[in-house]
C-alpha positions as CSV (number, residue, x, y, z in Angstrom):
1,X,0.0,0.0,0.0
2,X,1.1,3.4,-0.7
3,X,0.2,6.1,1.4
4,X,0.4,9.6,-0.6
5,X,1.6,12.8,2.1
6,X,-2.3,13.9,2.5
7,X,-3.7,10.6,3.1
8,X,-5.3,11.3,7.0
9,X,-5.0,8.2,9.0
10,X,-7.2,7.4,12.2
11,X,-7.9,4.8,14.5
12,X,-11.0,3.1,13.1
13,X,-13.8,3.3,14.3
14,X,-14.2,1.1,17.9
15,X,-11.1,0.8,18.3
16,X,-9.1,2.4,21.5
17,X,-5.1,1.8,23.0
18,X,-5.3,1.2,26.8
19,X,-3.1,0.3,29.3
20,X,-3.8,-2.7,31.2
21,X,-2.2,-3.1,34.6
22,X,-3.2,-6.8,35.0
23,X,-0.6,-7.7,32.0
24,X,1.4,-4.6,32.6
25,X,1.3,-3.7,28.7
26,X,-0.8,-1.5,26.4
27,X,-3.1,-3.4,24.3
28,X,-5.2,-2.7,21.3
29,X,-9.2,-3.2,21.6
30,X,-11.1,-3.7,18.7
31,X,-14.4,-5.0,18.4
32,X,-13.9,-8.7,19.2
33,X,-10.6,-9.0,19.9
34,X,-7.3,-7.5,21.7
35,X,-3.8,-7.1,20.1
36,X,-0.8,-6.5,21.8
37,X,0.9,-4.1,20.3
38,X,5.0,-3.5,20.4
39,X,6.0,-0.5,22.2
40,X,6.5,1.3,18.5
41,X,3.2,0.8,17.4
42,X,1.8,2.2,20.9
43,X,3.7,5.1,20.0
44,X,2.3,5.4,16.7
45,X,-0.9,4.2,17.3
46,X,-1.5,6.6,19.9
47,X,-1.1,9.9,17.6
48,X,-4.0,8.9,15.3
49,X,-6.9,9.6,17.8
50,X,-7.6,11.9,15.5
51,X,-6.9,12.0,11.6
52,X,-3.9,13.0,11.0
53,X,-1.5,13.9,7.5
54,X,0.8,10.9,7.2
55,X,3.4,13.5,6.0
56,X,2.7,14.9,9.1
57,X,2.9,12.0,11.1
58,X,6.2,11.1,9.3
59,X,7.7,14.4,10.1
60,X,7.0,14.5,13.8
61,X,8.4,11.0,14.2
62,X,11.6,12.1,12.2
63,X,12.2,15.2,14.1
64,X,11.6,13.4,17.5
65,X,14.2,10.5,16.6
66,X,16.2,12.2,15.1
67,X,16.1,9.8,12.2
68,X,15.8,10.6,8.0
69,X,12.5,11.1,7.5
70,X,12.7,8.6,4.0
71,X,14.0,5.8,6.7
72,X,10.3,6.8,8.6
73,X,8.3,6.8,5.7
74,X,9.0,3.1,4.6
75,X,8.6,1.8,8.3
76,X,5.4,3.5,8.4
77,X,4.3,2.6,5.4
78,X,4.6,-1.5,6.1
79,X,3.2,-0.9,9.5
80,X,0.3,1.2,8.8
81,X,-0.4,-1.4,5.8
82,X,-0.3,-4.5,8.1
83,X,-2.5,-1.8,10.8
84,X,-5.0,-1.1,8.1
85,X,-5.5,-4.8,6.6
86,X,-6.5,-5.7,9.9
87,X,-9.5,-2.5,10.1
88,X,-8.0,-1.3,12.9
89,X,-6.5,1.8,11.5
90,X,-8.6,4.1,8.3
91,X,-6.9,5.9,5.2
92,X,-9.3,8.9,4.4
93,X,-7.7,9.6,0.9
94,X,-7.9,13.6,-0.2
95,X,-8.1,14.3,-4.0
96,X,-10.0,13.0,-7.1
């Protein structure tokens, strides 16, 4: 999947990142299941409460790791793919 810089990403709908004490992780609720995500995708995951530009999401990752931001793009890219095969994250494409 390629995601173009205006493409908003969101949590889809029902689905929530919580902390649970009991397991002493965050995990993912969506309807009818729970995923436990790695401590990246938390991170991630947890800036797309609300829609969000995935340039803009790629540059506010770069700038905070200090990393290239082309490195962050194709990690994003194969994670947000995987994130959005499984309906628990939504593309809103912009454009014709």
């Amino acid at each position: 999947m390629s995601l173009a810089p205006e493409d908003r990403l969101v949590l889809a709908r029902g689905v929530r990142v919580r902390f649970d004490p009991v397991r002493n992780c965050h995990v993912l609720l969506a309807p009818e299941r729970v995923l436990f995500p790695c401590p990246t995708s938390v991170e991630i995951l947890g800036r797309l409460a609300e829609p969000r530009p995935f340039a803009e999401l790629v540059a506010g990752l770069a700038a905070e790791f200090d990393a290239p931001e082309e490195e962050i793009r194709a990690d994003l890219e194969g994670l947000l793919a995987d994130l959005v095969a499984q309906h628990v994250v939504r593309v809103e494409r912009r454009g014709p």
